[in-house]
C-alpha angles and dihedrals in degrees: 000000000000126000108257107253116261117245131207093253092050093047089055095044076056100051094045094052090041084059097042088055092041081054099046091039080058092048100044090047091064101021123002085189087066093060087082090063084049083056099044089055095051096048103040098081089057085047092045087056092053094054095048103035096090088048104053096033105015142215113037092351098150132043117240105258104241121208097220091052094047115106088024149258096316100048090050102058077066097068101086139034115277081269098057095226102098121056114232102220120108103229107221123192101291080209096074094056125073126173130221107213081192095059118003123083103258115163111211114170107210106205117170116075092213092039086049093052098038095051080043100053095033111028123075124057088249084073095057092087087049090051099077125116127209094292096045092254115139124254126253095226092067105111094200132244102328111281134173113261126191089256095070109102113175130168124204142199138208151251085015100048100219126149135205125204117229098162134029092024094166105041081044090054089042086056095043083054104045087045092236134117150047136235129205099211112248079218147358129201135184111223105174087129084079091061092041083056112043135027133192138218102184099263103047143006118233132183110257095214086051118020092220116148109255098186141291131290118277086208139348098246096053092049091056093047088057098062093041077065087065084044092054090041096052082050 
């Protein structure tokens, strides 16, 4: 069978991830640490676009970004043994990891328009001198500096460090905005197999014992995020 032809917006998702590798080789040659830099500024618009996505189009505006689906189709139907039955991360002691809402990739999907207003208004330590009624006392309504509640429920992966938020979306996303907090991860799992088993050129991901063709990327900057991934490994 012939190759598909290749189309102008292909050939641009290419190029940018093409850049985006030429960038991270020339980071990890000097500093692989700063590769997660290279990450956080490859994933903050997508975030950006979570955070805002209740508030410029409403109720339910924006899927919940779901770790499994991240990097795509192709990379999913690598989760789990042939079978389907074992999950294929490694878990790692949630302890060791803390994340920084202020800094770290973390993806909460707000979802509810009056749960997004009130975690927005009430929650963050920066809320506590708008909170005052006509005496000066403070409202009630004030929730105090961020802090982690048992209802946040956030998975994350290595070696990228990025988490993914499964409980407390909008009290999460109220914390990412204000730049305060800290999470302990509910859970932490290594998936470098994922990277032993699969590589990606920007246009495709292929097995690396094979060479067969898995699918097709699902962007550009995923994709690229994916083999820093290799990049950070390797470190």
């Amino acid at each position: 069978m012939g190759q598909a032809a290749v189309t102008p917006r292909s050939t641009d998702s290419l190029a940018k991830f093409n850049h985006l590798m030429n960038v991270a080789k020339k980071i990890a040659e000097i500093n692989s640490n700063g590769l997660h830099d290279l990450i956080r500024a490859i994933l903050r618009p997508l975030q950006a676009e979570q955070l805002l996505g209740v508030a410029e189009r409403g109720q339910d505006a924006v899927p919940l970004i779901e770790a499994g689906h991240f990097f795509g189709s192709a990379v999913r139907d690598h989760l789990f043994s042939e079978d389907g039955t074992k999950w294929l991360g490694i878990p790692q002691p949630k302890e060791m990891f803390v994340l920084h809402l202020s800094r770290d990739i973390v993806f909460p999907s707000p979802w509810s328009l009056n749960r997004y207003i009130s975690a927005l208004a009430t929650i963050g330590s920066t809320k506590a001198k708008g909170n005052m009624d006509a005496r000066g006392y403070r409202s009630s309504d004030y929730q105090g500096p961020w802090q982690q509640d048992d209802n946040h429920r956030v998975e994350m992966w290595l070696p990228w460090k990025i988490a993914f938020v499964h409980g407390g979306n909008h009290s999460i996303a109220a914390g990412v905005l204000a730049g305060e907090g800290e999470v302990i991860p509910d859970s932490v799992f290594d998936m470098s197999h994922l990277l032993d088993t699969l590589r990606c050129d920007g246009h495709s991901f292929f097995r690396i014992d094979s060479g067969d063709l898995v699918g097709s990327i699902s962007d550009p900057r995923k994709a690229a995020v994916f083999e820093i991934g290799r990049l950070l490994s390797k470190a």
